[in-house]
C-alpha positions as CSV (number, residue, x, y, z in Angstrom):
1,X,-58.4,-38.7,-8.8
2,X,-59.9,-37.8,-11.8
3,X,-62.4,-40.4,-12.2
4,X,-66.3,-39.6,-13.1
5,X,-64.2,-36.9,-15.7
6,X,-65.7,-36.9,-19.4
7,X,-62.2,-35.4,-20.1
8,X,-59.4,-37.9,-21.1
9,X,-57.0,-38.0,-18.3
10,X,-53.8,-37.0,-21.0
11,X,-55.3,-33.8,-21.5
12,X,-56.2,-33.0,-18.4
13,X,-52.7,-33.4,-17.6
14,X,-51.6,-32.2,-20.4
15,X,-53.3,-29.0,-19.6
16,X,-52.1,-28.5,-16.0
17,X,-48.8,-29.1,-17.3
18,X,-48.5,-26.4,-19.8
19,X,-49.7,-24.1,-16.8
20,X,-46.8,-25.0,-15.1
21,X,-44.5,-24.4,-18.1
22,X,-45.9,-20.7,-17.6
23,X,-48.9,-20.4,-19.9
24,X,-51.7,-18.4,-18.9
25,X,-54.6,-19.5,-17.7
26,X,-56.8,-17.9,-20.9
27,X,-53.9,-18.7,-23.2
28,X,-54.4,-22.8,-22.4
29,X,-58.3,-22.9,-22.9
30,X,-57.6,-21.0,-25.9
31,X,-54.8,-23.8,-26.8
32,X,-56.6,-26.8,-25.7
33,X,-60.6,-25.9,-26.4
34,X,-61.2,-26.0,-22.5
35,X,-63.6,-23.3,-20.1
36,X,-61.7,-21.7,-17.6
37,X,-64.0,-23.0,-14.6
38,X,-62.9,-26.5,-16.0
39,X,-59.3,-25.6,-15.8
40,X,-59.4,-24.3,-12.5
41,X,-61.7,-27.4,-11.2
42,X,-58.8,-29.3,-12.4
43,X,-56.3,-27.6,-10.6
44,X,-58.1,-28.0,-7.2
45,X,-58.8,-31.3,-8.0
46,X,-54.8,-32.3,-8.5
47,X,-54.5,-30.3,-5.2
48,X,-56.8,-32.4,-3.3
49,X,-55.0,-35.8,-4.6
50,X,-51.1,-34.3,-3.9
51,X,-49.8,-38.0,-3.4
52,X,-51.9,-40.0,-5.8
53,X,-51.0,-37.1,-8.9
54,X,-47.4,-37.0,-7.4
55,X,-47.1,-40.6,-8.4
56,X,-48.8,-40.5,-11.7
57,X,-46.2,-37.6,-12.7
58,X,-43.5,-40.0,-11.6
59,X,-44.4,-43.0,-13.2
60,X,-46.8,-42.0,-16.3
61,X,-44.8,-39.2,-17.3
62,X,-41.4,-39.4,-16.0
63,X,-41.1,-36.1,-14.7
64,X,-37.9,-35.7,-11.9
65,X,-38.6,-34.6,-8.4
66,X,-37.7,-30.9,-9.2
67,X,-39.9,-30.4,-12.6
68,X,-43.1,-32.5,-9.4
69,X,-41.6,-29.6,-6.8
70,X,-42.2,-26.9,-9.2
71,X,-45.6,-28.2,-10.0
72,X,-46.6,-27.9,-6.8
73,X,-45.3,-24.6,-6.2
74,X,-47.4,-23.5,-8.8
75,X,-50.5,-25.2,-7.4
76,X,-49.8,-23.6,-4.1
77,X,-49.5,-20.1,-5.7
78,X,-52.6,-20.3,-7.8
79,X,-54.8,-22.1,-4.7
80,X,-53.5,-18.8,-3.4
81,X,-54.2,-16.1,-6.2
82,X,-57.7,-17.8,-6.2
83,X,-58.4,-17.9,-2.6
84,X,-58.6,-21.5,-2.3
């Protein structure tokens, strides 16, 4: 879902999961050296994969069902915000 990416897949993920945690947007590109456009290019990206990420957060970083859920709550409200 991520592939053609110069940016390893760990921080990608890494990235979109402190989001979800509840840090801002500019506080995380601060954090992890990233643009802002690259962040939210991320985002939509993980939204356009829902199943293939969903199983990556399973298996590759052991997350349970309700830590995925809240993910994806979070994806839906900033597709939102964003207009997407």
């Amino acid at each position: 879902m991520f592939f053609g990416l110069r940016t390893p897949m760990d921080k990608i993920v890494g990235c979109l999961t402190l989001l979800v945690s509840g840090m801002g947007t500019n506080a995380v590109c601060r954090a992890q050296g990233v643009k802002g456009d690259t962040l939210r290019s991320w985002v939509l990206l993980a939204a356009k994969h829902v199943n293939e990420f969903t199983a990556y957060l399973q298996q590759e970083m052991h997350l349970e069902q309700v830590q995925i859920d809240e993910f994806w709550s979070f994806i839906r409200k900033k597709r939102t915000l964003d207009g997407g």
